[in-house]
C-alpha positions in Angstrom: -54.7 -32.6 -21.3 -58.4 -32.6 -22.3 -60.3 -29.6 -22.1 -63.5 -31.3 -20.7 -62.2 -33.8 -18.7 -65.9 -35.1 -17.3 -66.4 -36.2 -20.6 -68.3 -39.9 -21.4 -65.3 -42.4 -21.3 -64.2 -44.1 -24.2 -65.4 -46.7 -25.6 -63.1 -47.4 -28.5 -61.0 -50.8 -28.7 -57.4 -50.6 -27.6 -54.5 -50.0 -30.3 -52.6 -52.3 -31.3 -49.7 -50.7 -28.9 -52.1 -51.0 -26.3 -52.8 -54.4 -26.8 -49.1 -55.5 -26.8 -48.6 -53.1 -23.8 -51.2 -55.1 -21.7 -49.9 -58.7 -23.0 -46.4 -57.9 -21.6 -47.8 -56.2 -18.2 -49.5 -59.6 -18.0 -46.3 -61.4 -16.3 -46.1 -58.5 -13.9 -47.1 -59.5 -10.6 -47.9 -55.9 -9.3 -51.2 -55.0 -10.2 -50.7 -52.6 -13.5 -53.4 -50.4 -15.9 -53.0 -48.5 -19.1 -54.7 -44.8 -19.0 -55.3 -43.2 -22.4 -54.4 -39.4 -22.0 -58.1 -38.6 -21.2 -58.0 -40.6 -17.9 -59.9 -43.6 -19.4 -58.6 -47.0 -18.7 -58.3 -48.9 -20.9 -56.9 -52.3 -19.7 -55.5 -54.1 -16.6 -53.6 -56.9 -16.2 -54.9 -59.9 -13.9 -53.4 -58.8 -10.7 -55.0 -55.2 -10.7 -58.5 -57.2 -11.6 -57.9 -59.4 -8.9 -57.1 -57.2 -6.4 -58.9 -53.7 -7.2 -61.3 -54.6 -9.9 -63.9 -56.1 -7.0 -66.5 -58.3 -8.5 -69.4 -57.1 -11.0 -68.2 -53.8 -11.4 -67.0 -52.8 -14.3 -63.8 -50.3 -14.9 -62.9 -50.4 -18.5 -63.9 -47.6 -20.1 -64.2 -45.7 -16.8 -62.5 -42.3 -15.5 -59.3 -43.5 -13.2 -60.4 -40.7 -10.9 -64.0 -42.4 -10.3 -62.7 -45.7 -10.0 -59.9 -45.1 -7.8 -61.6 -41.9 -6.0 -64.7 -41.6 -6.4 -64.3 -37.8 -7.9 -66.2 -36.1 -10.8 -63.2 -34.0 -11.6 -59.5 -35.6 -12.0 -57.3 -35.5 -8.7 -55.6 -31.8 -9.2 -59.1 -30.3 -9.2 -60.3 -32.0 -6.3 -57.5 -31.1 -4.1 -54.6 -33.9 -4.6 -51.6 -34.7 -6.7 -52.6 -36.0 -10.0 -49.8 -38.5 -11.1 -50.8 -37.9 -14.7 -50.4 -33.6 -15.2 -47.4 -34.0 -13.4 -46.2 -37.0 -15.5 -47.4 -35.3 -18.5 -45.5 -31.5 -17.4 -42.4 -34.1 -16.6 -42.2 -35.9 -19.7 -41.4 -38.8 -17.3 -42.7 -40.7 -14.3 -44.5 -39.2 -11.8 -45.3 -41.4 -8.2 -47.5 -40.3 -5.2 -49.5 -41.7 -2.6 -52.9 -42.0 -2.5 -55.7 -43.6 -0.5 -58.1 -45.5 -3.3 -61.4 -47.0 -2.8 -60.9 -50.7 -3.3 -63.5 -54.0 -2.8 -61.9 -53.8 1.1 -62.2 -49.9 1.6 -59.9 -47.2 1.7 -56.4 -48.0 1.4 -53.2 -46.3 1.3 -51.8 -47.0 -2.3 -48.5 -46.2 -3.8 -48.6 -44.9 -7.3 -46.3 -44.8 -10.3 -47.1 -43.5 -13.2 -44.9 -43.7 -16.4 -46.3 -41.8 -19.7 -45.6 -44.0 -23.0 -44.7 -42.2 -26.4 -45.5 -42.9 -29.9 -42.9 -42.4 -32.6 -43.3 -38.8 -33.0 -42.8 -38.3 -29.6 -46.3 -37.6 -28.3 -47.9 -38.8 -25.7 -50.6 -41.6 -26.9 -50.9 -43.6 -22.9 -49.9 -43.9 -19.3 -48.8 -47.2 -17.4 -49.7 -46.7 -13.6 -48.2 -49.2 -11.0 -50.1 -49.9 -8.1 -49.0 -51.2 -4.6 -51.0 -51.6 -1.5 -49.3 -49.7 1.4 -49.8 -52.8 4.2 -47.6 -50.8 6.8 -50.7 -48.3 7.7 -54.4 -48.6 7.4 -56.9 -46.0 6.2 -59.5 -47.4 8.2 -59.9 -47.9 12.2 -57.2 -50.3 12.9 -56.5 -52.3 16.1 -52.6 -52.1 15.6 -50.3 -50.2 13.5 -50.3 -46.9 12.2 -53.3 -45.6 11.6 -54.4 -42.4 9.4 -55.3 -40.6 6.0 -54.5 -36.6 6.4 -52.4 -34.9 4.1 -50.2 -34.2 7.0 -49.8 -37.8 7.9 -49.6 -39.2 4.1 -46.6 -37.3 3.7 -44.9 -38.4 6.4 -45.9 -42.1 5.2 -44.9 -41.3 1.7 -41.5 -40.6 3.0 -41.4 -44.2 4.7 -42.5 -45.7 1.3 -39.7 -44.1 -0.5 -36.8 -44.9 1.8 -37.9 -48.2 3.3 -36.7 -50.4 0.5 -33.0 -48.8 0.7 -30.3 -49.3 3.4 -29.9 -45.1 4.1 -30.5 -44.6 8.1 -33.7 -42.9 8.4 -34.4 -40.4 11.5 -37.8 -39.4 12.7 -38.3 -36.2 14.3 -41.3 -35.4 16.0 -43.0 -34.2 19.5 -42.8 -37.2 22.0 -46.5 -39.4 21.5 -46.4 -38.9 17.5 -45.7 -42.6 17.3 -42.2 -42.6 16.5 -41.9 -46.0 17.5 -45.0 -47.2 15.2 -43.0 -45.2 12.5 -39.8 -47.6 13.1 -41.8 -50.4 13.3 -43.2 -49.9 9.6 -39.9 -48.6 8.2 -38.7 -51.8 9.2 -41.8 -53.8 8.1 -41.6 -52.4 4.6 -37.4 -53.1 3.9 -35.5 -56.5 2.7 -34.9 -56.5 6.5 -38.5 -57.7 7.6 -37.5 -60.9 8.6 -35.3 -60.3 10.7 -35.1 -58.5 14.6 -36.1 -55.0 15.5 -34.2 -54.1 18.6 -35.6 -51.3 20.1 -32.7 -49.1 22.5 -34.5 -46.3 24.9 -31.5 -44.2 24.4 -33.4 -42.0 27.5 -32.4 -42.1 31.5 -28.9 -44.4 30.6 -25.5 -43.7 31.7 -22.4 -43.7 29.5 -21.3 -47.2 31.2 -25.0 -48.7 31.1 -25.4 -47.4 27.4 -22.0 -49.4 26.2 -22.9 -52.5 28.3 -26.4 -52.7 26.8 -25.8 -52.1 23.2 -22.2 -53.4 22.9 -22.7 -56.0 25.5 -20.1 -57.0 28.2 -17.2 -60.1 28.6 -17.2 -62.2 31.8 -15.7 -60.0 34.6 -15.2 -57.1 32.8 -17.1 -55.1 35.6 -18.7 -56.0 39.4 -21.4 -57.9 39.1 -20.4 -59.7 35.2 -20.9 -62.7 35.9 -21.2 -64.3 32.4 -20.7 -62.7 29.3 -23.4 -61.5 27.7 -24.5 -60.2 24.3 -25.3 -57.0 23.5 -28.2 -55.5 21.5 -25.9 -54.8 19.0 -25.3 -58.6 18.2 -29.0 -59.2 18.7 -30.0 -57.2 15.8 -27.7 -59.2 13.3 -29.2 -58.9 9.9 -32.1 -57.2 11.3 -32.9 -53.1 12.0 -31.6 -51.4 15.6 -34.2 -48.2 16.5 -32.4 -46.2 18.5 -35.3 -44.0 20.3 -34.4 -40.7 22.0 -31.1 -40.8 20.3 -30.7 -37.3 21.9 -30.3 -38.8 24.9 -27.1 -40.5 24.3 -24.2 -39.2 26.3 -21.6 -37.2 24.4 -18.6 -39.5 25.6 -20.6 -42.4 24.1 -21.4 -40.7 20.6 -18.1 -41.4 19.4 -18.0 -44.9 20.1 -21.6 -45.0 18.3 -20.5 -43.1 15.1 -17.5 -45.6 14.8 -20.4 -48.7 15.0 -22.6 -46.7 12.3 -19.6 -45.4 9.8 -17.2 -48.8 10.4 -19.7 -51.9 11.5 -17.1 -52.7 13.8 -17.6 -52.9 17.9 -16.3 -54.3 21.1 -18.0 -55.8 24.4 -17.1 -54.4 26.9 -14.0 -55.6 28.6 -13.7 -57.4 25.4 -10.6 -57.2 22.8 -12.2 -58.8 19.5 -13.3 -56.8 17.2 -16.9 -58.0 16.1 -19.1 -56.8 12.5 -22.3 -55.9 13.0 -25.2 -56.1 10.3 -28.3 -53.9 10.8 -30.3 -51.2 9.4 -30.4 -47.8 11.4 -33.3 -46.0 12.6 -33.3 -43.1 15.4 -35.6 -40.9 16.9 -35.3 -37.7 19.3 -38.1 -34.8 20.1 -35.0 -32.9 20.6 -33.5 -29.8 18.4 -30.5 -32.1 17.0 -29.0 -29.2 15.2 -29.3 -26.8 17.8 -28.0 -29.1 20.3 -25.0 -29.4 17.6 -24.8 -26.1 17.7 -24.2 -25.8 21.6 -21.8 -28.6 21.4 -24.2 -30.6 22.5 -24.3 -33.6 19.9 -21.7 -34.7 17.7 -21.9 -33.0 14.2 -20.4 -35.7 12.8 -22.8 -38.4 14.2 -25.5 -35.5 13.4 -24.7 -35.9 9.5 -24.4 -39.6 9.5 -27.9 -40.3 11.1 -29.2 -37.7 9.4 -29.1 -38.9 6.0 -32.9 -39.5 5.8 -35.3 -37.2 8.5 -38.8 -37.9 8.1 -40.9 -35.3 10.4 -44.0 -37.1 11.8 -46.9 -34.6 12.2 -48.7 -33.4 15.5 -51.6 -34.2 16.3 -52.5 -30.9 15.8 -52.0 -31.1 12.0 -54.2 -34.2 11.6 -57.3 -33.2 13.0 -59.4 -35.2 10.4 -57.6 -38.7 11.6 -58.8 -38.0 15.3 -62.4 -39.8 14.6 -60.0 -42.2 12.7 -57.8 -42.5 15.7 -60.5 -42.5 18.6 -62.5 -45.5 16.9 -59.4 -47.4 15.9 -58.2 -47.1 20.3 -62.3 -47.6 20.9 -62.1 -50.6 18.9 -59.1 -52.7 19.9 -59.2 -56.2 20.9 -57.7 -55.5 24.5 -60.9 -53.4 25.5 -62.9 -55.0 28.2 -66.3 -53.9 26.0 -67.7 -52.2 23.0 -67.4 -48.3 23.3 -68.2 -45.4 21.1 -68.2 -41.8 21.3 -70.6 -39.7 20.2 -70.4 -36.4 17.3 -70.6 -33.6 20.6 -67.6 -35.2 22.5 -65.9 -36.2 19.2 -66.1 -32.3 18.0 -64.5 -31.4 21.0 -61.1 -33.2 21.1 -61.1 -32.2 17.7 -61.0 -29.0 19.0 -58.0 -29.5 21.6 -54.3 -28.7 21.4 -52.7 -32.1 22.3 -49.9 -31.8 23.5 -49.2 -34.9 24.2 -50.3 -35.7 20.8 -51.8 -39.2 19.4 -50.3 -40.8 23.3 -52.5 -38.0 24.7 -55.9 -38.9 23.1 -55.5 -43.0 23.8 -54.9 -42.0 27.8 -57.8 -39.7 27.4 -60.4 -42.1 25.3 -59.4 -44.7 27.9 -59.8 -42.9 30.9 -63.6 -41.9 29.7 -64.7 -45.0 28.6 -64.2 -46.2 32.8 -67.3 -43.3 32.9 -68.9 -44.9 30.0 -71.3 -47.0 31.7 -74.2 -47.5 28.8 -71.0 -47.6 26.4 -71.2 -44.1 24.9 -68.4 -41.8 25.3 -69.9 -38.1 26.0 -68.5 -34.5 26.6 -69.1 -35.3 30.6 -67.0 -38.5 30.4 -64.3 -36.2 29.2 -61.6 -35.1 31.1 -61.3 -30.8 31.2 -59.3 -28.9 28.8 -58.9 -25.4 28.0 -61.3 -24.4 24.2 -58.9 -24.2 21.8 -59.9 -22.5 18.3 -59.3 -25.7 16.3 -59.4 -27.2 13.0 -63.2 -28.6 13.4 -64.5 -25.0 14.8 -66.2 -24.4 11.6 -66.4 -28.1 10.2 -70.3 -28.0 10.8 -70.6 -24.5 9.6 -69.9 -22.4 6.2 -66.6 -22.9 4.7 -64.0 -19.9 4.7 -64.2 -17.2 2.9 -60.5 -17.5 1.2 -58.0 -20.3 2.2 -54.2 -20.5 1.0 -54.1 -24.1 0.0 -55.2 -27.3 -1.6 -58.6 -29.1 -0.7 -56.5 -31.7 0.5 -55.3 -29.2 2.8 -58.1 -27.1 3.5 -60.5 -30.6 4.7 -57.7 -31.2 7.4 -58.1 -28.0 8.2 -61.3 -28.2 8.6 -61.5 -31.9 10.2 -63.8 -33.1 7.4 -63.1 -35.6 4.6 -62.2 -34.9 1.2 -65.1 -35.7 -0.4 -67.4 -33.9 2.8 -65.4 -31.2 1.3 -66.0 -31.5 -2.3 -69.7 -32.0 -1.8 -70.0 -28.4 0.2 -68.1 -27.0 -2.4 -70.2 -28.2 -5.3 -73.4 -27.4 -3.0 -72.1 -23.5 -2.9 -71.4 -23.3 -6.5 -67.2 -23.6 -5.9 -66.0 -27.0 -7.3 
């Protein structure tokens, strides 16, 4: 690693390894760039020019931590996971997720980085991989998921890692975290995005109206079957089945649902053909699965199958620097009747709140005070009462603390500022 790494970048001309590195990356369709072990880059292939070089602004020869960041110092001593120390402690690939400044704004951006050695067995480049996260947005976003906290990247790491695979994949979180949004984009990002989501509230059904709705049901096999009909089950053909509130589902019926999961193999009901099913799994529950295993509540078998990939999504709680994020992304949406926006006062305090009803919570809220909005600006007034809670924007217009056990990253969301608000107060006080 380089001793001064705010050094002038490079100007020297690519090797001749470099060179043939960058005519082979060429044919790659994902945008690519070579990094000499000082950070500078020093080549991209077309589809990085086209779709993070911008226009007019040049980036050969520049830090990858200005380009992509807009740091002075490389990404460990800002706050974040630097792709290259790791790769370079490794000896092999490093990949993270980061949020890069591109010609469209901040985006969410999935990075690989692969170090490339020469013949002595030293490390003389890096390749880095680049691919735009389209299943969340950095910025205010009508639709979607919607956020940039450490807290909240990790959760969409986890979706970028296991989307592409066929593993079922259950989110665990407090009911209004978006578990739903999370499915959505699990299933948006997998070999499976052309086909159905079928989405099962698992919550409030009986064992007989949980079997009939997923399995489906043959002509007369109950009062009232008139017809046969299909099942959500056969719905979902080649496509992903979200089971929500899988904690709901009565014990009598978790067998039957471990034998769909573990054989592929179901019956209607009243029905004595065996039918194959082809979906991907996704559940969700609020609900202490392995306590409730424990109590004999849940299935420990069905517990381990569904299991195989738990992602925990965040409260709200933990991501108070995506609540301005959040608020103008709800303020913003086509379905409002008009233009609304909340000022810094009223924005400071439901930064300050608990929410317990997390990110479900603050859209009832904003909604309900911008009916009081009448000139179009959301104010403390407008807002509905809450108990002051000490929270992670109490000292965000303040002095920084004295001493905090954790990254930058960490300590902005605690703070409810941005990472580079952060670095700036840091560098103002003599600490970065």
């Amino acid at each position: 690693m380089p001793t001064d790494p705010t050094n002038k970048a490079s100007t020297a001309a690519p090797s001749a390894q470099v060179q043939s590195l960058v005519s082979f990356l060429e044919h790659e369709a994902q945008p690519m760039i070579v990094l000499d072990p000082d950070y500078n880059i020093l080549a991209a292939n077309s589809a990085y020019r086209r779709q993070f070089g911008g226009t007019g602004k040049p980036f050969i020869g520049q830090k990858c931590y200005r380009v992509s960041h807009h740091y002075d110092l490389p990404c460990d001593q800002a706050g974040e996971h630097c792709p290259m120390k790791k790769a370079q402690e490794l000896r092999g690939p490093d990949r993270v997720l980061h949020i890069h400044h591109t010609p469209r704004g901040p985006e969410h951006v999935d990075v690989e980085l692969r170090p490339i050695f020469d013949e002595h067995g030293a490390i003389t480049a890096y390749v880095e991989r680049l691919s735009t996260v389209r299943s969340a947005s950095a910025q205010p976003s009508g639709d979607g998921l919607v956020g940039r906290s450490p807290a909240f990247n990790q959760a969409l790491a986890a979706l970028q890692r296991v989307a592409p695979s066929m593993l079922p994949v259950l989110l665990l979180g407090e009911s209004g975290t978006g578990k739903e949004l999370f499915a959505r984009a699990v299933h948006a990002s997998s070999a499976r995005a052309g086909g159905p989501l079928v989405v099962v509230d698992c919550s409030g059904l009986s064992e007989t109206l949980f079997e009939s709705e997923l399995f489906g049901h043959e002509k007369g096999a109950f009062t009232g079957a008139a017809v046969r009909k299909p099942g959500l089950v056969d719905t979902a053909q080649d496509g992903t089945i979200f089971l929500d509130e899988i904690g709901d589902v009565p014990l009598a019926m978790q067998v039957k649902l471990l034998r769909l999961i573990e054989t592929g193999t179901y019956r209607r009901v009243g029905g004595v053909e065996t039918l194959h099913a082809n979906f991907r799994l996704v559940a969700a529950t609020h609900k202490p699965l392995a306590e409730m295993v424990a109590r004999g509540e849940f299935r420990q078998d069905l517990y381990y199958r569904i299991n195989a990939f738990p992602i925990r999504l965040p409260p709200l709680r933990e991501r108070a620097g995506d609540i301005a994020l959040l608020a103008n992304s709800f303020l913003a949406r086509p379905s409002a009747m008009r233009t609304v926006s909340i000022d810094a006062e009223a924005l400071a305090q439901l930064q300050r709140r608990a929410w317990p009803g997390n990110i479900r919570e603050l859209r009832n809220v904003l909604e309900r005070a911008s009916l009081f909005a009448d000139d179009g600006v959301i104010r403390v007034a407008h807002l509905p009462p809450a108990p002051a809670q000490p929270g992670p924007a109490a000292q965000a217009g303040t002095s920084l603390p004295a001493h905090f056990d954790g990254t930058r990253s960490e300590l902005a969301a605690h703070l409810g500022i941005s990472e580079r608000t952060l670095y700036r107060r840091l560098k103002r006080q003599g600490l970065a």
